[in-house]
C-alpha positions, -999 to +999 in steps of 0.1 A: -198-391+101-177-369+078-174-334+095-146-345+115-125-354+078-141-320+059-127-303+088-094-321+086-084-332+051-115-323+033-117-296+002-139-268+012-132-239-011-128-223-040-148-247-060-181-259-050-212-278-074-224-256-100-260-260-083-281-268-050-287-305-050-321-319-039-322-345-015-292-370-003-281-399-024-267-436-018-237-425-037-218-410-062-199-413-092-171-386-095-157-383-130-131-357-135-126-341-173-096-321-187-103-313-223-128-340-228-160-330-249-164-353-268-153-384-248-177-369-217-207-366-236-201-405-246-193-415-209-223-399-201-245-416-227-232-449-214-242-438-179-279-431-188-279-467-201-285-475-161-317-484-146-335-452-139-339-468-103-305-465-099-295-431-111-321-419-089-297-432-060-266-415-077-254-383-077-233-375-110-203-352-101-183-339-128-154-319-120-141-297-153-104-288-142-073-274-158-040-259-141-035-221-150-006-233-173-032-251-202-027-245-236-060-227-253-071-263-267-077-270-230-095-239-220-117-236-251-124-274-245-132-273-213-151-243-218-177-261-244-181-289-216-190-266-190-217-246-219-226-281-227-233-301-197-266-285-192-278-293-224-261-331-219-283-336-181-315-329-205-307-350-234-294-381-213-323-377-189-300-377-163-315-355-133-290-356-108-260-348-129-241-319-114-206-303-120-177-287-105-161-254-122-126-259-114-113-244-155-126-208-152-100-183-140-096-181-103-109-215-100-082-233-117-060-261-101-029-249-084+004-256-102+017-289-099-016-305-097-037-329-116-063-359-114-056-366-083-069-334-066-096-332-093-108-368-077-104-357-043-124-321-051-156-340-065-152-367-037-150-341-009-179-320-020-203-351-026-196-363+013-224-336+024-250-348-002-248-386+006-272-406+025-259-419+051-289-433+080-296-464+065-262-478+049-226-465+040-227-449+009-204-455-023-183-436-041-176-444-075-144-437-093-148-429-134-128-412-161-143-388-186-131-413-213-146-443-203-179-463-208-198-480-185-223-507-194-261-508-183-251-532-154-225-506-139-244-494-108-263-528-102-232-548-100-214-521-078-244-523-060-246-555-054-210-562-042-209-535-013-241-547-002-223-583+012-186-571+013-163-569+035-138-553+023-140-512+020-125-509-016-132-528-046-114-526-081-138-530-108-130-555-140-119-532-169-115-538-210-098-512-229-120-507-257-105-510-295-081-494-309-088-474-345-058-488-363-036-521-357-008-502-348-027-486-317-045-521-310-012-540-308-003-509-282-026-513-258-031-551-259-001-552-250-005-530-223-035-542-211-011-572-210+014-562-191-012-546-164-021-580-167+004-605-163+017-581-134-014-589-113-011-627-120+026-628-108+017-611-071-011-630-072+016-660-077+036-648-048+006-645-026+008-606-026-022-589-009-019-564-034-027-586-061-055-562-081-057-538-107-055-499-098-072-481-129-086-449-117-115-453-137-126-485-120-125-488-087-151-477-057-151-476-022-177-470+009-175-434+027-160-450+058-133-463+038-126-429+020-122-415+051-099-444+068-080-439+039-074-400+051-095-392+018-083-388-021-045-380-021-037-351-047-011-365-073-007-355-109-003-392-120-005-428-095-035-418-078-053-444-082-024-471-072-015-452-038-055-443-032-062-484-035-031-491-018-038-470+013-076-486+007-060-522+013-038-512+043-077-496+065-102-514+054-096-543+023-101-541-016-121-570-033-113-576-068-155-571-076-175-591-108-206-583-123-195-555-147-171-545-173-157-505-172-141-495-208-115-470-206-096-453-236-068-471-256-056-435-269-021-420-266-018-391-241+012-374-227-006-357-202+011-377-173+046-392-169+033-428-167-002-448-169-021-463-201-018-429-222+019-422-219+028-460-225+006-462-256+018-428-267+056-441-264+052-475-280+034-454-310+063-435-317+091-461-304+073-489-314+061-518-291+090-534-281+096-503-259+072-521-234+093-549-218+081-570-191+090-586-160+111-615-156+087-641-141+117-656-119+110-625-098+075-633-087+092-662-078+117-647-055+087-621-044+067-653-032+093-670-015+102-637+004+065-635+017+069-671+029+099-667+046+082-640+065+049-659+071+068-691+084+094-666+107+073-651+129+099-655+157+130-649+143+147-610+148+154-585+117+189-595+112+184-636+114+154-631+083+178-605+063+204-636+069+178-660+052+166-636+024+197-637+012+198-674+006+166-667-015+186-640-034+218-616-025+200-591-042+169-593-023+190-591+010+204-559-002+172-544-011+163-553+024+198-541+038+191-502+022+158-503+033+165-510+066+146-541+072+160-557+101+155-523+126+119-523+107+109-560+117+121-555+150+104-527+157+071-545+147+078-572+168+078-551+200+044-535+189+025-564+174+021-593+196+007-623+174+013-637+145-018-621+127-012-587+138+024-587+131+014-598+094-005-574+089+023-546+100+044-561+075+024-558+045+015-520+057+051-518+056+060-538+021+028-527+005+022-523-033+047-498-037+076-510-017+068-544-038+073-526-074+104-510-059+121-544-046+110-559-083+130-526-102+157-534-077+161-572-086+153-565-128+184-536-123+206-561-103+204-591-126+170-596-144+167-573-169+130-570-191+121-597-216+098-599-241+061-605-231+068-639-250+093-647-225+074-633-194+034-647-197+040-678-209+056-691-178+034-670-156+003-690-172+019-722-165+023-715-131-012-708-126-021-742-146-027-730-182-003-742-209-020-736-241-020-695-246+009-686-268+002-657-286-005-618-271-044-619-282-047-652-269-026-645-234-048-612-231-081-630-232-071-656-211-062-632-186-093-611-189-113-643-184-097-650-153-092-616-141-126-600-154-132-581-183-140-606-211-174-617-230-181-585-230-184-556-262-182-517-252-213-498-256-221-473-284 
């Protein structure tokens, strides 16, 4: 089943698991770690917590990396994981834990490179080990920073065993903060991830789910419809779901709660880290969010689209623009009306020419057309300005403040009634 990717796409050398594993497994959980000692160990503490049913089924995949341009923190870190994770599989009881030496020289990442191929390494090199005569097997997405609770592999589990969809993103709750400056960072984070989802959501986006590399899984067929983990430094995890949703589905799953890190890292140009790390030092107003007027406009595009099936490229370009000029020149520059046309000759039917479309104005090209309409005339507001409305849409008027919005949100989206381990 997976010779033909390994043999295409797959990652088959330098790196390889530290030792031979025993036996094949229903899945995995890969869980790469740059400089993380001290948050692995934890992570790994949290995983134990599972049935020991369960984590007979898994295998464990760590994948220690760095690029040959890390700072001695990094190395020396990453060298006391590697001396460590022995000791760690003993203590934790956790049998099937393996690793993947991708920090000690000649094995480092190549320049450029990041979590992305880290993922992709450990996802590769479990393919061979997995199980596959009796189901599709899982893999499961984690971050070195992030806890788990003792339902984790149950409820993941659980969903693949009745879905239909290949991908699933897993409900998620930052865990807290150490000060009040840092909580009122990520909540309102968190919140923005948040209120994001619930506007495509709004608009009837498919794409309407969170993409948090630490919490989201997928079968082995749909890894490999997917063409496999793709290798960037930073976004993996929103173009691996994205490509995820276009081959097979992604459910947004229930049944567990993953709790990643609310710490500041600059590590990557965007993502939880970098956008607690700036509002730390620029202070939280630097986060601005979304008008809600343009999930709005994003909702009435996608109708306009449903409910013109039959009309050509230039005649819906001609309409958009009635929803919004600015819209129509988005759609002008991206050269829309050629697009539409061209999946009209190749898609016969309504169904299969809707599903073309949103291959075609998928998650990203969605954030894109949003920039272009906040650049054009609908510049950031304040979260104040941006949830509230969003909440009324979706028929709840009584959350004002951000504490209150965020659970709300986490209630309806997953992630709430729930405290982190440890």
């Amino acid at each position: 089943m997976t010779d033909p990717y390994l043999r295409r796409a797959g990652i088959t050398s330098p790196w390889k698991i530290d030792s031979p594993v025993a036996g094949s497994y229903a899945g995995a959980v890969v869980i790469p770690a740059l400089a993380e000692a001290d948050n692995l160990m934890l992570t790994l503490q949290s995983l134990a917590a599972n049935p020991s049913e369960l984590l007979a089924q898994f295998l464990l995949l760590v994948v220690v990396n760095q690029r040959g341009d890390a700072g001695e923190t990094e190395r020396s870190d990453n060298a006391a994981t590697l001396a460590a994770l022995p000791l760690w599989r003993q203590q934790y009881g956790l049998d099937h834990l393996r690793w993947v030496d991708a920090a000690s020289p000649a094995l480092e990442l190549p320049p450029k490179q990041g979590v992305g191929l880290a993922r992709k390494i450990g996802m590769d090199l479990a393919l061979p080990h997995l199980e596959y005569s009796a189901h599709d097997p899982l893999l499961l997405c984690l971050d070195a920073d992030t806890l788990v609770q003792p339902d984790y592999l149950a409820a993941v589990t659980r969903h693949f065993a009745d879905a239909t969809s290949g991908g699933a993103s897993i409900p998620y709750r930052h865990r807290p903060a150490t000060d009040v400056a840092g909580q009122e960072a990520i909540d309102r984070y968190e919140l923005f991830l948040r209120s994001y989802v619930l506007g495509l959501e709004l608009a009837g986006s498919p794409y309407a789910f969170h993409t948090v590399g630490s919490a989201m899984a997928c079968t082995v067929s749909a890894y490999i419809a997917a063409g496999g983990m793709n290798r960037r430094q930073a976004g993996e995890d929103f173009y691996f779901l994205q490509q995820i949703r276009k081959t097979t589905g992604v459910d947004s799953m229930v049944g567990t709660v993953v709790h990643p890190s609310p710490r500041a890292s600059h590590r990557v140009p965007f993502g939880t880290g970098r956008a607690v790390g700036d509002m730390l030092s620029a202070g939280t107003g630097r986060l601005l969010f979304y008008q809600p007027e343009l999930f709005s406009l994003l909702g009435e595009w996608l109708q306009l689209v449903a409910q013109g099936g039959d009309r050509d490229g230039s005649e819906l370009v001609s309409a958009a623009g009635e929803i919004s000029p600015h819209l129509q020149n988005f759609l002008a520059t991206a050269g829309f009306s050629a697009t539409w046309d061209n999946l009209k000759r190749h898609n016969p039917g309504a169904d299969k020419r809707k599903t073309a479309f949103h291959v075609w104005f998928d998650a990203f090209r969605t954030m894109r057309l949003l920039h272009h309409l906040t650049d054009a005339a609908y510049p950031r507001v304040t979260p104040e300005q941006a949830v509230v409305p969003l909440l009324a849409r979706a028929g709840h008027h009584s959350a004002s403040g951000i504490s209150d919005q965020l659970e709300l949100l986490r209630r309806l989206q997953g992630g709430d009634g729930v405290t982190p381990p440890g």
